[in-house]
C-alpha positions in Angstrom: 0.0 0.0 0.0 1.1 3.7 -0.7 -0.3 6.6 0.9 -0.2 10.4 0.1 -2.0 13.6 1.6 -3.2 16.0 -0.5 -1.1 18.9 1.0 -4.5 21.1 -0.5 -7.1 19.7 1.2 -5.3 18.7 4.8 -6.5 20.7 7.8 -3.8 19.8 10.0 -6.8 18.2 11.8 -4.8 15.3 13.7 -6.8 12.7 13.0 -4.3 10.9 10.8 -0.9 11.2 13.7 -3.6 10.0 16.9 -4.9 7.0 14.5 -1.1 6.1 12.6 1.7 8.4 14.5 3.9 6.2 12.7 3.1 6.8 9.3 1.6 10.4 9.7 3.0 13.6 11.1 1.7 17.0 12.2 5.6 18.2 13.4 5.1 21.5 10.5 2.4 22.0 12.5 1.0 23.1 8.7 -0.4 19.9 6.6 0.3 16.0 7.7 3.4 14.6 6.2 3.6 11.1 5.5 6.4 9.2 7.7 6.4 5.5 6.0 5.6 4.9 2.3 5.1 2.1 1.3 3.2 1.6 4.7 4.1 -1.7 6.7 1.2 -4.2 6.1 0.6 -4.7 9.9 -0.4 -0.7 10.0 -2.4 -1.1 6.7 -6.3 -1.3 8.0 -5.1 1.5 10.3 -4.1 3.8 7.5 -7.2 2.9 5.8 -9.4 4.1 9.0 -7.7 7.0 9.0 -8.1 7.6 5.3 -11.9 7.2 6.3 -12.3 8.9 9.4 -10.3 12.0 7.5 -12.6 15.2 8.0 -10.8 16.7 4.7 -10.6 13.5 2.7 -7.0 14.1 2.1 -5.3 10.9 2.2 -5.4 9.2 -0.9 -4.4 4.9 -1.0 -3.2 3.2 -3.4 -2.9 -0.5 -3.1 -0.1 -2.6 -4.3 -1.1 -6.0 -6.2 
C-alpha cells in the first residue's frame, strides 16, 4: 500500500498522527506529512481508517497488487 496527503485539502486536523503516529506527522504544524511509504502491512487497516475517518478526505491509497 502507498499513501499520500493532499497537501490542498489537509487541515492539519490530527486525526491521521492519533490513529497512525507512525506513518503520519503533524511536526510542521502546517499539513500531515507522511512518515512511512510504502506503509508496513501490519499498519495497513489503520491507515485505511484513518483515510476514512479524514474530516478533509486528504489521504489518498493506493494499493499494491
Amino acid at each position: 500500500m502507498r499513501v499520500r496527503v493532499n497537501k490542498d485539502l489537509c487541515t492539519a486536523c490530527g486525526v491521521c498522527e492519533g490513529l497512525v503516529p507512525e506513518v503520519f506527522s503533524l511536526e510542521n504544524g502546517l499539513v500531515a506529512e507522511v512518515l512511512l511509504d510504502p506503509v508496513p502491512e501490519e499498519l495497513e487497516d489503520l491507515v485505511r481508517e484513518a483515510a476514512e475517518n479524514c474530516p478533509d478526505g486528504a489521504i489518498e491509497i493506493e494499493e499494491e497488487d
